[in-house]
C-alpha positions in Angstrom: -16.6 6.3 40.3 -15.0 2.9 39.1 -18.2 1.8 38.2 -18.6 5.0 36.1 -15.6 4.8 34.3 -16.1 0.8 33.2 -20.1 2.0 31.6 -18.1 5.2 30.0 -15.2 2.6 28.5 -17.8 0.0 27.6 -19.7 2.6 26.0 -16.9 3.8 24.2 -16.2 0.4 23.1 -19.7 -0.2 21.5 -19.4 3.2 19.5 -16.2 2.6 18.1 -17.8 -1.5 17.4 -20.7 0.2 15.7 -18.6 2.4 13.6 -16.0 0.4 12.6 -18.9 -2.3 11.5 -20.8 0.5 9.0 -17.4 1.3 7.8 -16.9 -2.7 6.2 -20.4 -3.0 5.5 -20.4 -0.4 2.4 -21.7 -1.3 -0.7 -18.6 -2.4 -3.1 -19.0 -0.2 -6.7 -21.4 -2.6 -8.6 -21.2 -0.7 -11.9 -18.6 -1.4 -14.9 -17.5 1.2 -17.2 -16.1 -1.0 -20.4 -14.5 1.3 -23.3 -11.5 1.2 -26.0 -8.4 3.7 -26.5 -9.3 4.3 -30.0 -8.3 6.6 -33.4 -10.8 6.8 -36.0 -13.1 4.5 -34.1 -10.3 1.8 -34.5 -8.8 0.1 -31.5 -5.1 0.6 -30.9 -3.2 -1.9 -29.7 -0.5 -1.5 -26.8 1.7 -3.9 -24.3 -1.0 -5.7 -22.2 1.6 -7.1 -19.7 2.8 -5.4 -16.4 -0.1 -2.9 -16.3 2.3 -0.8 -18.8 -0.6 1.5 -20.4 -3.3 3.0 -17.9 -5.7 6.2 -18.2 -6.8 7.8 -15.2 -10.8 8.2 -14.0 -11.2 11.4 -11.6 -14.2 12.3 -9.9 -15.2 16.1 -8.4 -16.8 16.9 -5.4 -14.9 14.4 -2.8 -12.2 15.9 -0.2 -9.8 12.9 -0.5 -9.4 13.5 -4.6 -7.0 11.1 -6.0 -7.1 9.5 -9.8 -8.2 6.2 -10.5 -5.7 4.4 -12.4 -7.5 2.7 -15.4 -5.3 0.2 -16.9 -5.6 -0.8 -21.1 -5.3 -4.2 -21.9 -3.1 -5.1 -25.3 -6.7 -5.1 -27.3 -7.1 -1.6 -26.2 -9.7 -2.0 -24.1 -10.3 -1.4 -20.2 -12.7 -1.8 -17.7 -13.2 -0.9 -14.0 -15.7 -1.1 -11.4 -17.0 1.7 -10.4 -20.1 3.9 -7.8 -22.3 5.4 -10.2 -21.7 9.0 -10.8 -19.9 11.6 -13.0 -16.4 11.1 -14.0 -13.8 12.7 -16.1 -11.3 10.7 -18.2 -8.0 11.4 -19.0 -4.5 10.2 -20.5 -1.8 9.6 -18.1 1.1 11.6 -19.1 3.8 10.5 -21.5 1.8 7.1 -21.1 1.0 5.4 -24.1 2.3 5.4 -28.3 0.3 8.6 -28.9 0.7 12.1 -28.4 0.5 14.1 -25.3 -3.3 15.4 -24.8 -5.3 17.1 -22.0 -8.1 16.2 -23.7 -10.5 15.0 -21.4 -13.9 12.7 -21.4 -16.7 13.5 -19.4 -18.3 9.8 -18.4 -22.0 9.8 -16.5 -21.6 6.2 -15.2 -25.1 4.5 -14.6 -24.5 0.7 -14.3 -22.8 -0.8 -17.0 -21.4 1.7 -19.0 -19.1 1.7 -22.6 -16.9 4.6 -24.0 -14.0 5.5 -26.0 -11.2 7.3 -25.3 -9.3 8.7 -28.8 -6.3 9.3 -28.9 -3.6 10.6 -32.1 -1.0 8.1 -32.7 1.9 8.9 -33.9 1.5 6.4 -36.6 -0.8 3.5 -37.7 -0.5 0.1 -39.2 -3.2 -1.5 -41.0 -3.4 -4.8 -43.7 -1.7 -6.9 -41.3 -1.2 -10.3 -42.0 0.8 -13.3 -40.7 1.7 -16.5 -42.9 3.3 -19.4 -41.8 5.8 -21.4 -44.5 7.3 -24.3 -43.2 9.8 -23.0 -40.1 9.5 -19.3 -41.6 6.9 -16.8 -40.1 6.5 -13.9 -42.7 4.5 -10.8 -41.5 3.0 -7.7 -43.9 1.4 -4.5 -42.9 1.4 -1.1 -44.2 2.8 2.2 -41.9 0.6 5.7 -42.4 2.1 8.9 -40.7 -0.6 10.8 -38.8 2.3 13.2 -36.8 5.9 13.3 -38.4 6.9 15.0 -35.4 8.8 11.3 -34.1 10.7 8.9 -36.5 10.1 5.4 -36.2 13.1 3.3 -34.3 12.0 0.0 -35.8 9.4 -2.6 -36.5 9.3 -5.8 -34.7 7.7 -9.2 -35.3 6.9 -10.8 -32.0 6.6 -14.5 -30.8 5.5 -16.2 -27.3 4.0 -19.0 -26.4 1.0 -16.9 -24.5 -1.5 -14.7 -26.3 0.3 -11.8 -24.2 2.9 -10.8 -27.0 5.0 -7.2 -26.6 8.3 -6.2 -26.1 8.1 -7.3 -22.2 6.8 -10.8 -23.1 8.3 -12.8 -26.0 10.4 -16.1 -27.0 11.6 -14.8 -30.2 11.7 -11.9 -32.1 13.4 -9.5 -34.9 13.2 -6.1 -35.6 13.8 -4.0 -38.6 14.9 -0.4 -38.7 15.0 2.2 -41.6 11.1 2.2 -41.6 8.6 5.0 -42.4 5.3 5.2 -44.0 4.6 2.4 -46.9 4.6 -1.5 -46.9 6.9 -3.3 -44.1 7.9 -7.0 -44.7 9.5 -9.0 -41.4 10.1 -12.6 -41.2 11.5 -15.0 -38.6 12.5 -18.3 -38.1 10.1 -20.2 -35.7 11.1 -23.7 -35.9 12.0 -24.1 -32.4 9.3 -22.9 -31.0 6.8 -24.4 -33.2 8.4 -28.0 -32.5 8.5 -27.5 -28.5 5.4 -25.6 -27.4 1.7 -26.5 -27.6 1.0 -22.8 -28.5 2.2 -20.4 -30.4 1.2 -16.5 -30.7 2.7 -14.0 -33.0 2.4 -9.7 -32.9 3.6 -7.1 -34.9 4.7 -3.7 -33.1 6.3 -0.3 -34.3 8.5 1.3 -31.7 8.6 5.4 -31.7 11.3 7.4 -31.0 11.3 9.1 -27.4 8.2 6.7 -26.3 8.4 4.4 -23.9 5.6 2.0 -25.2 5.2 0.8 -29.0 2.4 0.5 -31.1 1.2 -2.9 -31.5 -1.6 -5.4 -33.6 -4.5 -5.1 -31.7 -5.0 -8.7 -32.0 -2.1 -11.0 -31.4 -2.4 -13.7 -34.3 -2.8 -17.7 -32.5 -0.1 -20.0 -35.0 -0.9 -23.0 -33.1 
């Protein structure tokens, strides 16, 4: 009987071995979906730092169903690796310098895979420019309503020494309220930080009223 019971725990033993072996030996997700959070085609930009702005992939048919959290980078864009298969796409809510949509995006991910995800912003910025004089950083851009239903709080003009600029991550900065739709002018003094570090990045942002995360330049402008 002793000798039974050793075979039947030895046994056991192997199963469990066997199992737990298949389990780590899975395939990791060897496809990339790539896309942009975009209005009008156009890339919007957002705070890249802290994992701030994120989308979320679900997928049907599995018992465990959670979301995937899909994080956008300050560009706009994301990426995550993924099993091939069909997903669906949506904004995370009250996530993001846009309005609140359901609207969802049905992906068929076959290896490498590119989308985009639109979204209404509140407002956009366009003609942005960035000009250095002497210690002074002047910035332009122009402001077009798209929803009225939020006010504006204020523009800012942004400076780090990283190419991650945004209201989490900056060395200087100045904001200017009493803005709406039309031409915005900000400028800053950026001697010191010109003089002591080897680079220099600079961003332009409109915060919303009532929303967490601003609207940004989609490109962060290198100084030096």
């Amino acid at each position: 009987m002793k000798t039974f019971f050793c075979k039947l725990i030895v046994s056991l033993c192997l199963i469990v071995g066997v199992f737990a072996c298949s389990k780590d030996n899975y395939d990791a997700p060897k496809s990339t979906l790539n896309g942009r959070v975009t209005y009008n085609s156009e890339p919007l930009g957002v705070r890249g730092s802290n994992q701030s702005v994120s989308l979320q992939l679900w997928q049907d048919g599995f018992p465990l169903r959670s979301a995937i959290n899909v994080y956008v980078t300050q560009d706009g864009s994301f990426a995550a690796k993924l099993f091939d298969g069909k997903y669906k796409l949506v904004a995370t809510s009250g996530n993001g310098p846009w309005l609140n949509s359901a609207d969802t995006v049905l992906v068929d991910v076959r290896g490498n895979t590119s989308i985009e995800y639109p979204v209404k912003p509140y407002y956009t910025m366009s003609n942005i420019t960035y000009d250095v004089q002497g210690n002074m950083l002047k910035a332009s851009f122009d402001v077009k309503t798209i929803d009225a239903s939020r006010t504006i709080d204020f523009a800012t003009l942004l400076v780090n020494d990283t190419k991650f600029v945004d209201l989490g991550q900056y060395t200087y900065k100045m904001e200017k309220t009493g803005i709406s739709s039309g031409h915005v002018d900000l400028e800053l003094d950026i001697k010191d930080i010109l003089t002591k570090s080897a680079a220099v990045y600079a961003r332009v942002g409109l915060k919303i009223s009532g929303i967490t995360e601003a609207l940004y330049d989609s490109s962060p402008k290198k100084l030096k």
